[in-house]
Every structure is written in structure tokens, then in C-alpha cells.
C-alpha positions in Angstrom: 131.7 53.0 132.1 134.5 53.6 130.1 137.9 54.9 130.4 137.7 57.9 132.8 134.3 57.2 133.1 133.3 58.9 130.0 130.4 56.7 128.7 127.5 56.9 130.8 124.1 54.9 130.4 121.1 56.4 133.1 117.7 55.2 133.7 115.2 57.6 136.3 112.1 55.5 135.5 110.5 58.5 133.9 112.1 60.0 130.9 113.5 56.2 130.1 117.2 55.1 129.2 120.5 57.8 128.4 123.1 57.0 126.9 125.6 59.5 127.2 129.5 59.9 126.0 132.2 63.0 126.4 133.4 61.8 123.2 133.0 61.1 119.8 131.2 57.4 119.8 130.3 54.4 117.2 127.3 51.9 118.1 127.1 49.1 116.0 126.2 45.9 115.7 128.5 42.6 114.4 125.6 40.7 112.9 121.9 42.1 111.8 120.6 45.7 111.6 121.1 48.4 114.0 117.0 49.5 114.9 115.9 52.6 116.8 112.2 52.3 117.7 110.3 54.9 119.5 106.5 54.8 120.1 106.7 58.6 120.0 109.5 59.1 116.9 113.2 59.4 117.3 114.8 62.1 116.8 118.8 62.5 115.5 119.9 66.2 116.3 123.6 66.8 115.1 123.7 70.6 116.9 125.1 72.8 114.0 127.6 69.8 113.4 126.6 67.7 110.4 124.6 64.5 110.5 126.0 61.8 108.1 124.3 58.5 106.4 126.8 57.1 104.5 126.4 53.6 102.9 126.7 51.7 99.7 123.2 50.2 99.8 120.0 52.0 99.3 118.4 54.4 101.9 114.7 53.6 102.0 112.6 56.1 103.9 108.8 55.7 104.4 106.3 57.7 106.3 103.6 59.5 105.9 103.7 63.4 105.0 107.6 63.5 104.3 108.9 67.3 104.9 112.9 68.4 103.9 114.0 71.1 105.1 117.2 73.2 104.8 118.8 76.8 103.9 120.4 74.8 100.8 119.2 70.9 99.5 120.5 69.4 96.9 119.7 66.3 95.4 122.2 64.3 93.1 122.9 61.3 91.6 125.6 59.4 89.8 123.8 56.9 87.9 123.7 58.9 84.5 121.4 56.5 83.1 118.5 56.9 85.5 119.5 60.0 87.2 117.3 61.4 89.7 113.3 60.4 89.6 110.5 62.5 91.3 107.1 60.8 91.2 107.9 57.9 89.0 106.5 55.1 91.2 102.7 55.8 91.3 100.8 57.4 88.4 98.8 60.2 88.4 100.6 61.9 91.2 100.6 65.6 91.0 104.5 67.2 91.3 104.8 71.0 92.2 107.7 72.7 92.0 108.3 76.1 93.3 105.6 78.6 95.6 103.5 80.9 93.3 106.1 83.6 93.2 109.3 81.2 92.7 111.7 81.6 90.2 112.7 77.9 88.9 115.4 77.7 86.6 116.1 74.3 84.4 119.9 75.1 83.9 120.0 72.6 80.8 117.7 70.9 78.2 114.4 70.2 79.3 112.2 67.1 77.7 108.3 67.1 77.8 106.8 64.0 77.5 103.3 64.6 77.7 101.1 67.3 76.9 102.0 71.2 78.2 100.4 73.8 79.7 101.8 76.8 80.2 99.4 79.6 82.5 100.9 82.4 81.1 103.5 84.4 79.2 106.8 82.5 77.6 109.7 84.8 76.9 112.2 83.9 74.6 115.5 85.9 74.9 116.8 87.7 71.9 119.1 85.4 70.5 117.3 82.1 71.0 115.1 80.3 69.1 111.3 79.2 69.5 110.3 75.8 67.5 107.7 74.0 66.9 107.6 70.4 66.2 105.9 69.1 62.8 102.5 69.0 64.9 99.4 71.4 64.5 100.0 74.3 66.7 97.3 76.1 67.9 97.0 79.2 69.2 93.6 80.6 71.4 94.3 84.3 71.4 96.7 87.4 70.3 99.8 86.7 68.6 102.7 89.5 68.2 105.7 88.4 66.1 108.3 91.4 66.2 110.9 90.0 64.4 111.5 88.2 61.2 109.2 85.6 61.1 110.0 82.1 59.0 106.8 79.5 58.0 108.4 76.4 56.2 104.6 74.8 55.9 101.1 76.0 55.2 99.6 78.3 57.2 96.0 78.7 57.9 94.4 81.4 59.4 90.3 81.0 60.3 88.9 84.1 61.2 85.6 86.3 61.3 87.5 89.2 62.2 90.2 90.9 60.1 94.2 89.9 59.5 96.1 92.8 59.4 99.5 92.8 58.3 101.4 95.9 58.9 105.1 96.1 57.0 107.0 98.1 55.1 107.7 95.2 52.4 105.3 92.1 52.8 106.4 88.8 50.5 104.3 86.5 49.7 106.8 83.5 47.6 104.8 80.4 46.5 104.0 78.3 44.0 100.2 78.3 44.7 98.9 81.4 46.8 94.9 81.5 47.5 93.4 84.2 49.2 89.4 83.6 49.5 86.8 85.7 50.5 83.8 88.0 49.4 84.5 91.2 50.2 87.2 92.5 48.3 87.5 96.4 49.3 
């Protein structure tokens, strides 16, 4: 079909229809939707050349397990008000990001809306800044401050063990200080 015979459609019987061009080609339709169907998938295979899905509406993919993969993906939007969503549509689902021994990086602010956990240790580099919000922070095991240290608030320490405090010059500036206890060696 085709100039020089260079569209070519083929049907054996067993492996179904062909279609086949020695050029670059465009399938579409005037009216309606353009629908692939296949009782055993389809499959769009660009080589190494790129595959394109380029449209002004929205691209709605559903399946079952969904798997992306690539040696780079990225994943951008324009819309600066909504921005890019993951997990948003059904509560309760569970979102993982990174393998065990990933390195992620959030290359801006990051928001927490909901409670934290963090499974292990939290750096903060040099120069930076850790702080606290006006809530009750609570902490379940060993704290090391090296470092000057600022509390702008009470501070409460319950213990059956002993507070050590190890400085050169320790300041205590209040206008009520209470220290409470029985032993006082």
C-alpha cells in the first residue's frame, strides 16, 4: 500500500494482523478515541528512540501492580498550586520512598503534617539550626548537646538516675530557680 509500497498490513492466521511502514507514520482517527485492545497486553516499544505522549488533557493510567522503570525518572508538574501528589486519593495508603540503603535527598523545605518518626540518627550540619515548635518534646533516651545550647521555656528533667553537667562555666539566669531533692551531697 502506499507510495512505493511502503505501508504494508499482513495477516498469516497465527500471530494475527501487521501493520508495518519504512517510514515514520501517524494513525489517527477524525472523530472518537484511538483504542488498542489486546487480550494479552499491548506493548509500545520505541527501540532506543523515544516514546512520546503528548496532550493537553489528562493521562489516566489504571492497572493493577503499576511498575516505572528507567536509568533517570522524573516527575514534574507546572501547576504550582497543587504540584505533584503521591498517595492523596485513598487514605491510609503506605508510601515508601527509597530501598533500605538509599540516599534520599529533599532539595528544599520539607512540611510534616502528621506525626514523625524518625528510626534512627538526625544529623544536623554545623551551621544549621534544629527547632522545635512550642509543643512538648520528648525525648526516650541519651541526649549529647556539643555546642551552645539555648532553652527559651522551662525545662523539666524527671529522672531516678543522675544529671550531670560537665562545663567549665555553667549559668543558671532566672527569676525563679528550684532544684528539689533529698540528697544533697
Amino acid at each position: 500500500m502506499g507510495a512505493d509500497d511502503d505501508f504494508k498490513i499482513t495477516h498469516d492466521g497465527t500471530t494475527g494482523a501487521t501493520i508495518a511502514s519504512a517510514t515514520a507514520s501517524t494513525y489517527s482517527t477524525s472523530a472518537g478515541a484511538l483504542s488498542l485492545t489486546g487480550a494479552g497486553g499491548v506493548n509500545i516499544n520505541g527501540n532506543t528512540a523515544k516514546v512520546d505522549i503528548t496532550t493537553s488533557g489528562v493521562v489516566d493510567i489504571n492497572s493493577g501492580a503499576f511498575t516505572l522503570d528507567g536509568s533517570t525518572i522524573a516527575i514534574n508538574g507546572t501547576d504550582t498550586t497543587t504540584g505533584v501528589t503521591i498517595g492523596t486519593t485513598t487514605s491510609g495508603v503506605p508510601v515508601t520512598i527509597g530501598h533500605t540503603t538509599s540516599e534520599v535527598t529533599v532539595a528544599d523545605n520539607l512540611t510534616v503534617t502528621g506525626t514523625t518518626a524518625l528510626n534512627d540518627n538526625v544529623s544536623v550540619a554545623a551551621d544549621k539550626s534544629f527547632t522545635v515548635g512550642n509543643g512538648i518534646t520528648t525525648l526516650g533516651g541519651t541526649l549529647a548537646v556539643t555546642g551552645a545550647t539555648t532553652l527559651n521555656n522551662t525545662l523539666t528533667v524527671n529522672t531516678a538516675g543522675v544529671v550531670d553537667i560537665n562545663s567549665g562555666a555553667f549559668t543558671l539566669d532566672g527569676s525563679t530557680i528550684a532544684i528539689n531533692g533529698t540528697d544533697t551531697t
